[in-house]
FIBAFI-925301 format. One record per residue: residue in one letter; residue number from 1; x negated, y, z of N, C-alpha, C in turn. Coordinates in Angstrom, 1 decimal. Each point is the difference from the previous one (the first is absolute). Layout:
a_NUM_X_Y_Z_X_Y_Z_X_Y_Z
...
END
This chain:
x_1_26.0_-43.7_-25.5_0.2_1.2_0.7_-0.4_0.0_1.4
x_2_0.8_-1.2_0.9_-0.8_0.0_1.4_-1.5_-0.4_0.2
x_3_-0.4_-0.6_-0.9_-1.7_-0.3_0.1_-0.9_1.4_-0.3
x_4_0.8_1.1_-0.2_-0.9_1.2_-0.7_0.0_0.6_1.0
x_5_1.5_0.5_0.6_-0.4_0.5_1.0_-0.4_-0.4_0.9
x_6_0.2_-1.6_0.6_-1.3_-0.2_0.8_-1.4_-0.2_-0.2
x_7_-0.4_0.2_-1.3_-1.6_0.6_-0.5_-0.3_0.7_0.6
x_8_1.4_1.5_-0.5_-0.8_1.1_0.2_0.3_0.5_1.7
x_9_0.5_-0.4_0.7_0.6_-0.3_1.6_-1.7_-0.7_0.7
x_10_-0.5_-1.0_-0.7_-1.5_-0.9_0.6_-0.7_1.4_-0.7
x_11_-0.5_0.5_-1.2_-0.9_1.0_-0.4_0.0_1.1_1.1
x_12_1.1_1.0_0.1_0.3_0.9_1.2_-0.5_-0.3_1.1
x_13_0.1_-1.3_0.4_-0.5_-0.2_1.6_-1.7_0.0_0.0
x_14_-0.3_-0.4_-0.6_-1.6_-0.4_-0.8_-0.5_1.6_0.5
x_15_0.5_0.8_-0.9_-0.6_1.1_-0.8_0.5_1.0_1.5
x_16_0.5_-0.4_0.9_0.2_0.5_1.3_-1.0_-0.3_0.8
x_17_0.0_-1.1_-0.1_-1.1_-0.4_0.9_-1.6_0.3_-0.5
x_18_-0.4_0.0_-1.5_-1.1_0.6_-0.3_0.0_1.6_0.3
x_19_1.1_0.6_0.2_-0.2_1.0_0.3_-0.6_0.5_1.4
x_20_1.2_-0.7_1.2_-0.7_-0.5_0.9_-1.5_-0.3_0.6
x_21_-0.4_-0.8_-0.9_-1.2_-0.8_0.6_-0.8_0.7_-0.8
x_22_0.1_1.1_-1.1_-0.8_0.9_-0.5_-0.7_1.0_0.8
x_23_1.2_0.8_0.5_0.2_1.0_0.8_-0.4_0.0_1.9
x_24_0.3_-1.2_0.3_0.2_0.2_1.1_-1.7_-0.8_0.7
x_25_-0.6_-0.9_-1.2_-0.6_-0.9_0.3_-1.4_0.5_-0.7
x_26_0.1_0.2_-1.0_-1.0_0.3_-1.0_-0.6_1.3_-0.2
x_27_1.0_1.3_0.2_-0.8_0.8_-0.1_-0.7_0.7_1.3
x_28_0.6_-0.5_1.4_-1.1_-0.1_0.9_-1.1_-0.6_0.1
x_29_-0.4_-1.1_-0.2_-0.7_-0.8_-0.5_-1.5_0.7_-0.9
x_30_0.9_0.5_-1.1_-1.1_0.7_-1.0_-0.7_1.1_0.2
x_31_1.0_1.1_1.1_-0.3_1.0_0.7_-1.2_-0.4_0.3
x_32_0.4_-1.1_1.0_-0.9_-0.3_1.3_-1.6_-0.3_-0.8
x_33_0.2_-1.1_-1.1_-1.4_-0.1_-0.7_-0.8_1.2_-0.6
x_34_0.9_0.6_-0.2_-0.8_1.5_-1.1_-0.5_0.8_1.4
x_35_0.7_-0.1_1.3_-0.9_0.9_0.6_-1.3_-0.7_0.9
x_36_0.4_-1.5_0.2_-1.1_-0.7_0.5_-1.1_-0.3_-1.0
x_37_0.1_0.4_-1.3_-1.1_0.4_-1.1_-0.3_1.4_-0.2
x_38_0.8_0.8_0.6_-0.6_1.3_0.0_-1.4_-0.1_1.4
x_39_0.3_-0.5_1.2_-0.1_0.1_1.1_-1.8_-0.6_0.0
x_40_0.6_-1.3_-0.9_-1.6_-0.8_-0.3_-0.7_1.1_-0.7
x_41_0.3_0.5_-1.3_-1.2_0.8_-0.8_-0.4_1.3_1.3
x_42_0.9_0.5_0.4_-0.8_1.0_0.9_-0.7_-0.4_0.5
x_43_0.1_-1.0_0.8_-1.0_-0.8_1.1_-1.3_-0.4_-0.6
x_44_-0.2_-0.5_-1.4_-1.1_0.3_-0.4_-0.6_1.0_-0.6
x_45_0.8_0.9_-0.4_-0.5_1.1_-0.4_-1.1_0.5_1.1
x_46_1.0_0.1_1.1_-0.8_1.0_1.2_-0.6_-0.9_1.2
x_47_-0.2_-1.4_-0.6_-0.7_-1.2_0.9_-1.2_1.0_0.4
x_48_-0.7_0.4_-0.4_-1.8_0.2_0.7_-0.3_1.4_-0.2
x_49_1.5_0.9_0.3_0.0_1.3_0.2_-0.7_0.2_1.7
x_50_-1.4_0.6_0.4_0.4_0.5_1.3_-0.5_1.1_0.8
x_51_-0.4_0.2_0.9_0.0_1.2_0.6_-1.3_0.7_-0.7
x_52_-1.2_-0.4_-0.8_-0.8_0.3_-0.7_0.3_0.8_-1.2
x_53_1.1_-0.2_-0.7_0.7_0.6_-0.9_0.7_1.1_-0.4
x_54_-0.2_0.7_-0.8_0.4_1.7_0.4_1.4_-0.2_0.2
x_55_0.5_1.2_0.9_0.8_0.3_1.0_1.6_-0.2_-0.9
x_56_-0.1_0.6_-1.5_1.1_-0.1_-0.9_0.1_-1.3_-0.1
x_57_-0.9_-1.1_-0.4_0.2_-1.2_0.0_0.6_-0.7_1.0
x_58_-0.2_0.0_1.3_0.2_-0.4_1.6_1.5_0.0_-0.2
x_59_0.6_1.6_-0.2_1.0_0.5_0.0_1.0_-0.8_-0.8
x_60_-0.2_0.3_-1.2_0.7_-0.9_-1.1_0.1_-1.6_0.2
x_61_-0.6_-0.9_0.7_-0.2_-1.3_0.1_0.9_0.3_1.1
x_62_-0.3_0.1_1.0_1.2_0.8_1.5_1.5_-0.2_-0.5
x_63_-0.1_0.7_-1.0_1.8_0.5_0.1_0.2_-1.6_-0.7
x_64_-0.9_0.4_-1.2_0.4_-1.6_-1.5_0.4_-1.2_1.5
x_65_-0.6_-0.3_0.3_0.6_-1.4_1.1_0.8_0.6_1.1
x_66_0.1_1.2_0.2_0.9_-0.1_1.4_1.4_0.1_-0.9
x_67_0.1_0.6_-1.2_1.3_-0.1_-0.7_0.6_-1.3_-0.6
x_68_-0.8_-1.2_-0.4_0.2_-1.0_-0.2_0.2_-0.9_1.0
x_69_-0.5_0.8_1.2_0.2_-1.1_1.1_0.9_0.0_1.0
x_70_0.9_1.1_-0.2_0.9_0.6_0.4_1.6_-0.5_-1.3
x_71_-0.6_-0.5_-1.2_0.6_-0.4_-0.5_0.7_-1.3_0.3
x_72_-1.4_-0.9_0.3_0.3_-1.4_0.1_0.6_-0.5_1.4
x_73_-0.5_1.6_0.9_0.8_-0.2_0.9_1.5_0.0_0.1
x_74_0.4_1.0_-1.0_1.6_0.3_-0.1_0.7_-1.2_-0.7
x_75_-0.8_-0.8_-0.6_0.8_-1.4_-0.8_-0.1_-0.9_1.1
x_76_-0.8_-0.1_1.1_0.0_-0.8_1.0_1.2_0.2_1.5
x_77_0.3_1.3_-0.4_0.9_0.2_1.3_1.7_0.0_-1.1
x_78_0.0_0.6_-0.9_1.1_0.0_-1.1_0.5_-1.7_0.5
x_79_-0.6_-1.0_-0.4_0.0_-1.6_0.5_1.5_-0.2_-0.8
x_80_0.1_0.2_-1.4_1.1_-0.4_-0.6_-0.4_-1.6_-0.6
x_81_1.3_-1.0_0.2_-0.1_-1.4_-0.2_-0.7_-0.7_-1.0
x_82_-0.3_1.0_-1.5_-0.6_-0.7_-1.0_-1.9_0.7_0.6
x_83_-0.1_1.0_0.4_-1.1_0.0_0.3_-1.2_-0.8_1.7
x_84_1.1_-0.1_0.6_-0.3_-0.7_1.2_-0.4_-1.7_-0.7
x_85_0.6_-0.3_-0.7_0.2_-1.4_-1.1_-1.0_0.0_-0.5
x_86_-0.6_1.3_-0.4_-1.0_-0.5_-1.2_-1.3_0.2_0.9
x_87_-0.1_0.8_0.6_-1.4_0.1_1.2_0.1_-1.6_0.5
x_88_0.9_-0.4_0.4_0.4_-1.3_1.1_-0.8_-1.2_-0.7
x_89_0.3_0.2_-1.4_-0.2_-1.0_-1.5_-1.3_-0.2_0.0
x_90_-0.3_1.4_-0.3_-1.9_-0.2_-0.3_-0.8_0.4_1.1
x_91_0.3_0.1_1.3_-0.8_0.0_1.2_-0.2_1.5_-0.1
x_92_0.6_0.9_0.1_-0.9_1.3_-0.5_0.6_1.2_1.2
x_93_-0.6_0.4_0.8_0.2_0.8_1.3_0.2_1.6_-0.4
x_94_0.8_0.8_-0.4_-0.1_1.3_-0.3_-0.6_0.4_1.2
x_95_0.7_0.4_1.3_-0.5_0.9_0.9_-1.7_-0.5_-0.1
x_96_-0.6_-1.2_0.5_-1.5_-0.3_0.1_-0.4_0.9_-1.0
x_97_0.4_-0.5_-1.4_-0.5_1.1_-1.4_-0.3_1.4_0.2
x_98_1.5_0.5_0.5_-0.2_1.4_0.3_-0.8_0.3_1.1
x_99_-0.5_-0.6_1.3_-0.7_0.2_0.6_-1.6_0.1_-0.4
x_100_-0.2_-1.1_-0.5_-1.3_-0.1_-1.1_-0.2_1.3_-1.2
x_101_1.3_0.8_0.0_-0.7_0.8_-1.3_0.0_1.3_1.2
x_102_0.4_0.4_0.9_0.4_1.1_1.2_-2.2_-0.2_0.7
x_103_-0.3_-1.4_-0.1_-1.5_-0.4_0.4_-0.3_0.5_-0.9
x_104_-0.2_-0.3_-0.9_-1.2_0.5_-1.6_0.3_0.9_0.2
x_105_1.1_1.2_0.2_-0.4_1.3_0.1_-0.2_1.0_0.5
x_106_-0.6_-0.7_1.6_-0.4_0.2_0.9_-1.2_-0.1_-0.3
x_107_-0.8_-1.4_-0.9_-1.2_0.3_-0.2_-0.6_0.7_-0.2
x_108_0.6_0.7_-1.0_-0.3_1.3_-1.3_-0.7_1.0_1.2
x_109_0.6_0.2_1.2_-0.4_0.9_0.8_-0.9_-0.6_1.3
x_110_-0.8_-1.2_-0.2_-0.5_-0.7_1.1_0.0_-0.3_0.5
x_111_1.9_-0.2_0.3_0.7_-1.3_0.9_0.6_-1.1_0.2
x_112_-0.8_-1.1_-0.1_0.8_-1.1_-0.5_1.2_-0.2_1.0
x_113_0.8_-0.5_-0.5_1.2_0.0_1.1_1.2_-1.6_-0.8
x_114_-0.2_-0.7_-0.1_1.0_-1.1_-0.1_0.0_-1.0_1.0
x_115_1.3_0.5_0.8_0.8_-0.6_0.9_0.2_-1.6_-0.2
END
């Protein structure tokens, strides 16, 4: 009888802590990848958009990166523990990112601009 409930006393703590380290660790984390893959496909999409390009085009590549890069900038100032960790992990600089996609869409209109 005392070994069961301390089973189920070790399971509870477990299943606390995965919830934990689900939540608190993991789905920032995932956020963070799905938008730093959203962030990459724009950037190639609209790599060799530029001022030569009709004006709707310009436009649309314009907003497409300043919206993503405004994104990656908000996960960079956000600076919650599992995301600061995982940038820290794999060398990976959001603001530079975001500043780089804020450039490309500058190009779009003939200005290069990365700071």
């Amino acid at each position: 009888m005392m070994t069961t409930l301390i089973s189920a006393a070790v399971v509870a703590a477990i299943a606390v802590a995965a919830w934990f380290a689900t939540n608190f660790l993991g789905q920032p984390i995932l956020a963070l990848r799905a938008k730093r893959l959203e962030a990459m496909q724009i950037a190639e999409k609209y790599l060799y958009v530029n001022h030569a390009c009709s004006e709707n085009l310009c436009r649309t590549a314009r907003t497409s990166l300043h919206d993503v890069g405004n994104a990656l900038l908000a996960y960079s100032r956000e600076a919650s523990f599992a995301t600061r960790l995982w940038c820290r992990l794999w060398k990976y600089d959001l603001d530079f990112a975001a500043h780089c996609l804020f450039g490309l869409a500058e190009g779009a209109s003939g200005k290069y601009n990365i700071s």
